[in-house]
C-alpha positions in Angstrom: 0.0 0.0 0.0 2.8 2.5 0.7 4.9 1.8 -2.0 1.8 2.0 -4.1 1.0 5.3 -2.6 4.6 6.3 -3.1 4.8 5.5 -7.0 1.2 7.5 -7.9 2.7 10.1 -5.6 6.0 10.2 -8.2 3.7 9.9 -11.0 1.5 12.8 -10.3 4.6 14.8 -9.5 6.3 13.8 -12.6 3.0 15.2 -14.0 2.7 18.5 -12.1 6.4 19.4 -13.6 5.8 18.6 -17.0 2.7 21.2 -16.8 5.3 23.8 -14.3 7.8 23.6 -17.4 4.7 23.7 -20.5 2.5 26.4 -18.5 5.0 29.6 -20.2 3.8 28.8 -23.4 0.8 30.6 -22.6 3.4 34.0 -22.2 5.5 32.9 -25.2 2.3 32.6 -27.4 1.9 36.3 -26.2 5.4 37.3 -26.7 5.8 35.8 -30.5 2.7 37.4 -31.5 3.3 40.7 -30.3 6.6 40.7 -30.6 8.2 41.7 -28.0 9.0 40.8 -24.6 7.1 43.9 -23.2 7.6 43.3 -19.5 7.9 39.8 -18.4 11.2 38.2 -16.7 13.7 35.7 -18.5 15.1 35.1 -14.8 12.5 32.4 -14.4 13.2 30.3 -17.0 17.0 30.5 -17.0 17.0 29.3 -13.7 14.1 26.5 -14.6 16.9 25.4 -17.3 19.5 25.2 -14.5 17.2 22.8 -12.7 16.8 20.9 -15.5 20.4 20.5 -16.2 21.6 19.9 -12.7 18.8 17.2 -11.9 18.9 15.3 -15.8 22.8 14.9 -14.9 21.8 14.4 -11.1 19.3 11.1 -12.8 22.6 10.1 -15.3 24.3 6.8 -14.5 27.4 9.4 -14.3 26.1 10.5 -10.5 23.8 8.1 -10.0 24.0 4.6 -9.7 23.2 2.8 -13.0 19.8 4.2 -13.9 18.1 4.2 -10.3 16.5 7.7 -10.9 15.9 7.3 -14.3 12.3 9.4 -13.9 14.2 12.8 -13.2 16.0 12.1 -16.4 12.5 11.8 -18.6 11.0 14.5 -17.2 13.9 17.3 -16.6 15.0 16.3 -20.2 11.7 17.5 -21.5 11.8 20.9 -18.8 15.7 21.2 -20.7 14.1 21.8 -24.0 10.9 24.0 -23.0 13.0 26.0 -20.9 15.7 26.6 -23.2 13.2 27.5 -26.2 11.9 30.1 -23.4 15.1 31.8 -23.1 15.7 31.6 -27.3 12.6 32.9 -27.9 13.1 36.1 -25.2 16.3 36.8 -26.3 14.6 36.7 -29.8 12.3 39.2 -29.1 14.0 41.3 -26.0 15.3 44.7 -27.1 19.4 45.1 -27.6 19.6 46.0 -24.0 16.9 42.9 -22.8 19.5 40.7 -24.8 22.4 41.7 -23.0 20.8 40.5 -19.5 19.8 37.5 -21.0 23.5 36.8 -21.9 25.0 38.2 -18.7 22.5 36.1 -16.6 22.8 32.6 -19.3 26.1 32.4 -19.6 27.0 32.1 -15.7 24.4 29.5 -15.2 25.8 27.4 -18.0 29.7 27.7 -16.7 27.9 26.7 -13.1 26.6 24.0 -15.0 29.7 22.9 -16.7 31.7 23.0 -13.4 29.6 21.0 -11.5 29.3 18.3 -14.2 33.2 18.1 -14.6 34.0 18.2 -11.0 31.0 16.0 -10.2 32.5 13.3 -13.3 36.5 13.6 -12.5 36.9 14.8 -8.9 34.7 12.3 -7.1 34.9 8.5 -7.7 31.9 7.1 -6.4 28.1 7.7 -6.4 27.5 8.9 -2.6 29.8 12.1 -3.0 28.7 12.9 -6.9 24.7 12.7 -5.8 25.8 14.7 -2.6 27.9 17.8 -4.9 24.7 17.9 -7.6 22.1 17.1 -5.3 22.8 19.7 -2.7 23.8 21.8 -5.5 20.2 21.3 -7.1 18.2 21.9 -3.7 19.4 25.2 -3.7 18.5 26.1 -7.4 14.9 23.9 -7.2 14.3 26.6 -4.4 15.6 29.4 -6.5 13.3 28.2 -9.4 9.8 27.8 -7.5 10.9 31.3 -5.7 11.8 33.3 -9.0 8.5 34.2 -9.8 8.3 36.4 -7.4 11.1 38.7 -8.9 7.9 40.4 -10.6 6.0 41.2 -7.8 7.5 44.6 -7.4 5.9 45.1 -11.1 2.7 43.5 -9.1 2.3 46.0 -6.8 3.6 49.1 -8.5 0.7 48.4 -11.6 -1.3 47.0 -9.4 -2.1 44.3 -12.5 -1.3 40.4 -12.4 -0.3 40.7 -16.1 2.9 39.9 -16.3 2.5 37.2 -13.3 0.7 34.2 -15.5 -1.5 32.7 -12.9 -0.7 28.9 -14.5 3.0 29.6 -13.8 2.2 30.1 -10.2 -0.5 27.5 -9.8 1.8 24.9 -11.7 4.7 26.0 -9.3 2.1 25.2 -6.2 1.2 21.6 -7.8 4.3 20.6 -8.5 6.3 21.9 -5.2 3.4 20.6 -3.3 3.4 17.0 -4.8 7.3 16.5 -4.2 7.1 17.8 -0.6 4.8 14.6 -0.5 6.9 12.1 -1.9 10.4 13.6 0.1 8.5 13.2 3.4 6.9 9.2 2.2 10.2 8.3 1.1 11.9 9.8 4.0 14.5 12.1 1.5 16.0 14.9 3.5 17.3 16.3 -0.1 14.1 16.0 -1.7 11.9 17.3 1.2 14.3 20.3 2.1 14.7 21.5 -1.7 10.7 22.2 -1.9 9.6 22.6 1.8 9.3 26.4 1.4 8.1 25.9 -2.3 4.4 26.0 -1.7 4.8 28.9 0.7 6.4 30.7 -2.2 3.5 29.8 -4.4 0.8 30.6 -2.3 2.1 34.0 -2.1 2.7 34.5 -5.5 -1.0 33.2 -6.0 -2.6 35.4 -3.1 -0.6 38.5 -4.0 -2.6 37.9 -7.5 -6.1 37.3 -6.1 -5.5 40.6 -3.9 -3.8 43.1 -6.4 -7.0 41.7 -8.9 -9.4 42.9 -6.3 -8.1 45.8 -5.5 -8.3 46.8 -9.0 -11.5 45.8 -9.2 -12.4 47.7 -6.2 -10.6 50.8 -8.2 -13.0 50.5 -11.0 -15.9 50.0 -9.6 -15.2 53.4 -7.9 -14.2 54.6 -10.9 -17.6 53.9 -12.4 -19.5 54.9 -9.3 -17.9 58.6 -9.5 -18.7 58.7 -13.3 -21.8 57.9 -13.0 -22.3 60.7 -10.3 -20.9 63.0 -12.8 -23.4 62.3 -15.2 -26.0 62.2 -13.3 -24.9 65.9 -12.3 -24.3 66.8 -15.7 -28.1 65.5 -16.5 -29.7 67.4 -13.6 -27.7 70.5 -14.4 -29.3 70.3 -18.0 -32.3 70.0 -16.6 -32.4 72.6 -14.3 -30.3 75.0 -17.3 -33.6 73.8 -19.7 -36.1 75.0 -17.3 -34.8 78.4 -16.7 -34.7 78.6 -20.2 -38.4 78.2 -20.5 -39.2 80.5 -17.8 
């Protein structure tokens, strides 16, 4: 029955991050037809393609032993090439300076990348202390990822608009961090539990930031209405009153 539970648990997760890495597509649809970039973040997907990297050589017989966590392979091979169409298509479409943040932010996170898989594949000769370099290396970025949406918020609450904070980003991020906590704490992973423990705090407050900044704004315009109303009405009864004179 547990190990049962355990393997839908996996499953669904496996699920919930296919979805966290597909659910931008929704932006990038936005972003190709328009054209531009207008005032979304790359940070978000840059570091989801560090994620990817870290755990798909993380699941690699290199690290791990034989193909024992052949699952994060599948699925962070799929996030590798969503997230790094993400980051093609921004820098695409981002204006000369947008394109030189992309670079100065991409290229780092690919030398990180690089250095961990050489010293990870030539330093270390066995499994234990490669898992423990990428792994503990990879907890910090899977925080890092789930948290990054929130480098908009400032945008949030300064436009008081949840436009350029796509809900299915942050309910994706929610699923997905949500359904791993699950599985670290069945299987009893410190590395897994610790890496999304403050995940679904992180996307709960991207997601009730949203539902707040929305009603505020619609409180805004429904005031907004209220006192245009009222000055139409007092245009009306000025006409009125201007019409009656008239015929006196």
């Amino acid at each position: 029955m547990a190990e049962s539970l355990r393997l839908a648990v996996a499953v669904l997760g496996n699920a919930a991050s296919v979805a966290l890495y597909a659910a931008p597509m929704v932006t990038f649809k936005r972003v190709i037809r328009k054209k531009s970039t207008e005032e979304f973040s790359c940070i978000p997907y840059i570091i989801g393609l560090l994620n990817c990297l870290l755990f798909t050589w993380y699941g690699l017989p290199v690290v791990s032993y034989k193909w024992e966590n052949f699952p994060l392979v599948t699925v962070n091979g799929v996030g590798i090439v969503l997230e790094l169409s993400y980051v093609l298509i921004y820098f695409w479409y981002a204006s000369a300076k947008g394109k030189v943040k992309v670079a100065m932010t991409t290229i780092p996170v690919l030398l990180v990348f690089c250095i961990t898989a050489a010293v990870s594949a030539f330093a270390f000769h066995d499994s234990r202390h490669r898992k423990l370099l990428v792994g503990s290396l990879g907890l910090g970025v899977s925080v890092a990822m789930y948290g990054s949406p929130l480098v908009v918020m400032k945008k949030v609450i300064q436009t008081k608009s949840v436009e350029f904070m796509p809900l299915p980003l942050s309910l994706c991020t929610f699923l997905a961090s949500a359904l791993w906590l699950t599985y670290g704490i069945l299987i009893r992973a410190k590395c897994d539990w610790n890496s999304v423990e403050h995940s679904p705090a992180c996307a709960t407050l991207q997601i009730r930031k949203g539902s707040v900044v929305v009603e505020e704004a619609n409180k805004e315009k429904e005031k907004g209405n209220l006192e245009k109303v009222d000055l139409e009405m007092g245009d009306v009864e000025k006409n009125v009153t201007n019409h009656s004179n008239g015929n006196l």
